[in-house]
C-alpha positions as CSV (number, residue, x, y, z in Angstrom):
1,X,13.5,6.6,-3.3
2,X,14.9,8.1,-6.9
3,X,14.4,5.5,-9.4
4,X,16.3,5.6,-12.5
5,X,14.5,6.3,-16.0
6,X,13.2,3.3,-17.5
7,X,14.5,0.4,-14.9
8,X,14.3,-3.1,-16.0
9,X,15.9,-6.3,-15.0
10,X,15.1,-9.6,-17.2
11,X,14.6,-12.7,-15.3
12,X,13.3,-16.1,-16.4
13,X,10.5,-15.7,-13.7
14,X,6.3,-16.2,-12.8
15,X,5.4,-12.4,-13.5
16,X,6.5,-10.5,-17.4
17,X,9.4,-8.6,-17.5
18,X,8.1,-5.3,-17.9
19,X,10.1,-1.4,-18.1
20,X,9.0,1.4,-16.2
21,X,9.4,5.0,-15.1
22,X,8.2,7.0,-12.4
23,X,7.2,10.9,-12.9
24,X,6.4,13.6,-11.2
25,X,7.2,14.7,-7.2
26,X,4.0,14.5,-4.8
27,X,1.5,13.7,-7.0
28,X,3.1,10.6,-8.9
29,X,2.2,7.9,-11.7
30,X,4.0,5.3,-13.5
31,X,4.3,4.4,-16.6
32,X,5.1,1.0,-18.0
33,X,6.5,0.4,-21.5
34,X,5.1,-3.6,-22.5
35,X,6.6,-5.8,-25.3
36,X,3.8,-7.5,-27.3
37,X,2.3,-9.9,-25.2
38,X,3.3,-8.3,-22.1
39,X,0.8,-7.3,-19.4
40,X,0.3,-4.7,-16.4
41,X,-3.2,-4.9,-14.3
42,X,-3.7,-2.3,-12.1
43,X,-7.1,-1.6,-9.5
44,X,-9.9,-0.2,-11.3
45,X,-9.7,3.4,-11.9
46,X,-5.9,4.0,-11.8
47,X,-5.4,4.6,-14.9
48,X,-4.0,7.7,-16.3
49,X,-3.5,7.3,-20.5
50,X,-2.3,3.9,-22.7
51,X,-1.5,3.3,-26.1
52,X,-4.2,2.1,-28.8
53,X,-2.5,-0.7,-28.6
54,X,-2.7,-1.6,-25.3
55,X,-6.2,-3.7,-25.0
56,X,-7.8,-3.5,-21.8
57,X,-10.0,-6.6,-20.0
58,X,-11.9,-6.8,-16.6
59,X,-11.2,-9.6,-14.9
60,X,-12.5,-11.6,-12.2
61,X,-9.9,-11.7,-9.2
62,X,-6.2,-10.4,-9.6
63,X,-5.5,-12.3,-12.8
64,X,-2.5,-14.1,-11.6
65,X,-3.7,-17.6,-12.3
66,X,-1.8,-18.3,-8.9
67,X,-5.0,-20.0,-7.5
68,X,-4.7,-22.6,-10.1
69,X,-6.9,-21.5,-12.7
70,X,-10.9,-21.6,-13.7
71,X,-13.4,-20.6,-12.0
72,X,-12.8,-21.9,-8.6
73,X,-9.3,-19.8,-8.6
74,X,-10.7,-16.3,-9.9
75,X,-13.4,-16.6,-7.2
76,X,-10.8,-17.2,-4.2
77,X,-8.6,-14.7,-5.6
78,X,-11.6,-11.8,-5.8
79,X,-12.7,-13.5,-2.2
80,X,-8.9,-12.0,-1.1
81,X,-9.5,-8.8,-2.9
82,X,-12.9,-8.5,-0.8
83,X,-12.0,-9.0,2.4
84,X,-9.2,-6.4,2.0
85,X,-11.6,-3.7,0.6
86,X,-10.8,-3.8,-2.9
87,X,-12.8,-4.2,-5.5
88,X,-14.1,-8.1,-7.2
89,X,-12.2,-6.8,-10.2
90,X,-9.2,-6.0,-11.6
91,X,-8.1,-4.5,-15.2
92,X,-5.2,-6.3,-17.5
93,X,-3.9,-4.0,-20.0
94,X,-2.0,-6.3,-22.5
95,X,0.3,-5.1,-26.0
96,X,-1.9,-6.5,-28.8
97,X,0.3,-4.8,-31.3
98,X,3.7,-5.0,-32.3
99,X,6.9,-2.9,-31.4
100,X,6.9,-0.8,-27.5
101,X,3.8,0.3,-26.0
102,X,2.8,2.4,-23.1
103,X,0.5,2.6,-20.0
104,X,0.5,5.3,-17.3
105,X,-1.3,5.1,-13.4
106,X,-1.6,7.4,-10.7
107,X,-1.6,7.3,-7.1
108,X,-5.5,8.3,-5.8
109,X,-3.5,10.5,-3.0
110,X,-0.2,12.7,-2.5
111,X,2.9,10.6,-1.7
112,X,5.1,8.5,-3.2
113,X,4.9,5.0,-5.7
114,X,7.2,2.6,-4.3
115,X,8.7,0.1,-7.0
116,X,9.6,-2.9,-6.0
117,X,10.8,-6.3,-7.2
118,X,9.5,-8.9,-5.1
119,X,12.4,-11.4,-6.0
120,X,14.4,-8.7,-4.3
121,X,12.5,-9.3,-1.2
122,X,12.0,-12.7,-0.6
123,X,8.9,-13.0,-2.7
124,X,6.5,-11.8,-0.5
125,X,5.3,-7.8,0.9
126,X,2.9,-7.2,3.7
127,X,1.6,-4.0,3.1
128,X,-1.5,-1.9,4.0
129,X,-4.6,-2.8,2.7
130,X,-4.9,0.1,0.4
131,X,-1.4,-0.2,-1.2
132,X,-1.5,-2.4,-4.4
133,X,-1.3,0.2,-7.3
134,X,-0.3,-2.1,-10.4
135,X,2.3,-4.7,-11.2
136,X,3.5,-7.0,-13.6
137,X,0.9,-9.8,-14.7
138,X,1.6,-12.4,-12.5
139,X,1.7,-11.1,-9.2
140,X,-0.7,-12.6,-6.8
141,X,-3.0,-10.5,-4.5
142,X,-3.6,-12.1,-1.0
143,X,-4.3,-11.3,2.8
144,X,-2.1,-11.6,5.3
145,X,-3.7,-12.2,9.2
146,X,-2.6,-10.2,11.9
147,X,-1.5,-13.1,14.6
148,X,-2.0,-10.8,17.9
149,X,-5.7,-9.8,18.9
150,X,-4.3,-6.3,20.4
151,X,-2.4,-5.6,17.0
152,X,-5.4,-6.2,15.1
153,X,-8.0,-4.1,17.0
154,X,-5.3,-0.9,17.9
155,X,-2.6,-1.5,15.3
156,X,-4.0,1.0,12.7
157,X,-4.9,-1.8,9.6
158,X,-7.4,-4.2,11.4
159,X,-6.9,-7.6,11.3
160,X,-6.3,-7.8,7.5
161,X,-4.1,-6.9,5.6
162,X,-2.4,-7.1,2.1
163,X,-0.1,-9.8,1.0
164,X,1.6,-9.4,-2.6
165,X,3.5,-12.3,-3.9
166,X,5.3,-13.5,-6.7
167,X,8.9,-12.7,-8.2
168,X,7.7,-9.4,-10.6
169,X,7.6,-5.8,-10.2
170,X,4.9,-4.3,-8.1
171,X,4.1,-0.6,-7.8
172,X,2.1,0.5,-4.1
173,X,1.5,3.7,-3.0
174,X,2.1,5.4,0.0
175,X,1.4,8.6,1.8
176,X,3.9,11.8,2.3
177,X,7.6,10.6,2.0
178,X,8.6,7.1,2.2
179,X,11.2,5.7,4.0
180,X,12.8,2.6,3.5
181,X,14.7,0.9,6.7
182,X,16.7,-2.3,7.0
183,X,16.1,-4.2,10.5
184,X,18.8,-6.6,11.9
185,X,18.3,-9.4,13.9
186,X,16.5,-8.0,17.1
187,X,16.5,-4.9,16.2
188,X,13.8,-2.8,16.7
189,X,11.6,0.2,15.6
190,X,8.7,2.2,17.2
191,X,6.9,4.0,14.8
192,X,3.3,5.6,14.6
193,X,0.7,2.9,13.9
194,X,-0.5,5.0,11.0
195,X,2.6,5.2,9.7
196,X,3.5,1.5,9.0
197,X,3.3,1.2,5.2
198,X,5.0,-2.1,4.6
199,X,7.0,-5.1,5.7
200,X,8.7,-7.8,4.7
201,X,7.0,-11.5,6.4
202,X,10.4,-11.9,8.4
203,X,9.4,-8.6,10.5
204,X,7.5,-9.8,14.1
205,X,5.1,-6.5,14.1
206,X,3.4,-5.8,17.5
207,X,2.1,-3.2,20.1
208,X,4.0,-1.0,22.9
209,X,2.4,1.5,25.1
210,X,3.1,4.9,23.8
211,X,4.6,6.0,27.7
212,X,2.6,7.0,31.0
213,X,-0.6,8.0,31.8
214,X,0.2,12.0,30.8
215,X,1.8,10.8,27.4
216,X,-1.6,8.7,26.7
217,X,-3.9,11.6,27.9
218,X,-2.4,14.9,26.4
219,X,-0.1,13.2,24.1
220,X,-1.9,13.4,21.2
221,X,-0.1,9.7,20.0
222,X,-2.9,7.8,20.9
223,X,-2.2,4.4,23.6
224,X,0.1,2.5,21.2
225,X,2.8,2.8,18.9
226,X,4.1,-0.6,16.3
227,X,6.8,-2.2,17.3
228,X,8.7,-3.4,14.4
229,X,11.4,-6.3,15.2
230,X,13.7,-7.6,12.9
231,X,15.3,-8.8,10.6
232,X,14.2,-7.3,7.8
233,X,12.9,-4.5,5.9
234,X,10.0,-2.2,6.7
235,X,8.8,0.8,4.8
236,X,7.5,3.8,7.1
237,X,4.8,6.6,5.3
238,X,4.9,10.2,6.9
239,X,1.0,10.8,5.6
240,X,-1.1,8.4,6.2
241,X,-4.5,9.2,3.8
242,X,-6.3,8.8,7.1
243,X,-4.6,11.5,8.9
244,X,-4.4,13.7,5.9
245,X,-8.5,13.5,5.7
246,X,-9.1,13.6,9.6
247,X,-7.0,17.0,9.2
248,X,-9.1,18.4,6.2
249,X,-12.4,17.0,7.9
250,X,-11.7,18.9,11.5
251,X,-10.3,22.1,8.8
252,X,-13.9,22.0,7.5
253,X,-15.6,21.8,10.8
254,X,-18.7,23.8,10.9
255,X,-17.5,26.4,13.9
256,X,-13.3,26.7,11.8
257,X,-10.5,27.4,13.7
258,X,-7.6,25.1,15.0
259,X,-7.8,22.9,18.0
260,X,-4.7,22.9,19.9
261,X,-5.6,19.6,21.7
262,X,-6.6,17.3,18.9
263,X,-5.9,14.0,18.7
264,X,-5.7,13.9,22.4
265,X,-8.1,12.8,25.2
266,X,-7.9,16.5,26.2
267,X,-9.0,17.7,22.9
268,X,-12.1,15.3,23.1
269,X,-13.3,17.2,26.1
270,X,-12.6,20.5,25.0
271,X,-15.0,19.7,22.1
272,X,-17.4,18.6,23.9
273,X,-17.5,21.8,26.4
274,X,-17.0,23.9,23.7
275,X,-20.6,22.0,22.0
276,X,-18.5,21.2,19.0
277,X,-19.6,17.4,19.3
């Protein structure tokens, strides 16, 4: 989704008001321009370049203070973080210094940095559980449950995954193109459990058989695909990192070539015959 130089919207809300822009195509970062006082924290390792006077602090948890604050708070928000497969920590950049100052972070993978306001969207994103890029200081990291036991175990995130609340801007990252879609009332989407990048907590997401017996077999789309219902809004990625790396790992197989059946059942027996498993 094009996003306009430097956006920014003041609001008398939780999270700072911060101004942003988003560069480059495929292989994206984003950088945020801070008032004094105002801070960004981002996962460890995200970031690209910052101004001297930007100071820099690793914290314990997402630094939101939305537990309640002390100890007790920063360990239930790094708890979150843990079960979701992020790191204990997170970094806060903060403007020490006077005047406009400026941080920059990149996506790990090719796709696309999705800005969003959560205000915009109710206050709260479900999102996969490798999304969070950086936001405004305030934000809160969580975990959302999946509610079903068959969406959990086939529904391509697990049981887990990542809840962002709070009323500031939030920066996730995605794979591929991103497509935004509106849901109304009953409406619904079936989309390639891979593919699911995001939703908004008034979306019922669930399972549907991906067709017959041949369509499961020789398909290639595996037994299910997500059944999005609305209302609301849902963000769909055309990449998914863990298609991208299945594709570069079975490129790099020791005996090369292509195989016309992957990611079928078919496939899997062709390997096995063919004493590449």
């Amino acid at each position: 989704m094009p996003q306009s130089p430097w956006s920014h919207s003041r609001s008398a809300g939780i999270a700072d008001d911060i101004d942003f822009e988003i560069k480059g195509q495929e292989l994206q970062f984003v950088e945020i321009e801070l008032d004094p006082g105002e801070s960004a924290v981002a996962e460890a390792g995200a970031l690209v370049w910052k101004d001297a006077a930007v100071g820099m602090t690793t914290v314990f948890g997402d630094g939101s203070g939305a537990q309640g604050g002390g100890f007790m708070g920063a360990l239930l928000g790094a708890g979150k973080r843990l079960v979701t497969g992020e790191s204990l920590f997170t970094t806060v950049f903060t403007h020490n210094g006077s005047g406009k100052a400026r941080v920059a972070f990149a996506a790990p993978v090719p796709g696309a940095i999705v800005p969003l306001k959560l205000d915009s969207v109710g206050g709260t994103l479900i999102c996969q559980k490798d999304a969070f890029l950086c936001a405004a200081k305030g934000v809160s990291m969580g975990i959302a449950f999946q509610r079903r036991v068959m969406t959990g175990l086939f529904g391509g995130e697990g049981f887990i995954m990542q809840k962002l609340d709070g009323d500031g801007w939030v920066f996730v990252q995605f794979g591929g193109m991103v497509v935004e879609r509106e849901l109304a009332p009953g409406e619904e989407l079936h989309v390639d459990t891979g593919c699911v990048a995001a939703f908004t907590p008034s979306v019922d997401f669930d399972l549907v058989t991906a067709g017959g017996v041949r369509s499961v077999f020789f398909g290639g789309e595996g037994l299910f695909f997500a059944r999005l219902r609305g209302p609301g809004k849902v963000w769909i990625q055309s990449l998914p990192f863990s298609r991208l790396a299945g594709r570069m790992m079975a490129a790099a197989g020791s005996h090369g070539g292509q195989n016309r059946g992957e990611g079928s059942v078919l496939g899997g027996i062709g390997d096995l015959i063919g004493g590449n498993r």
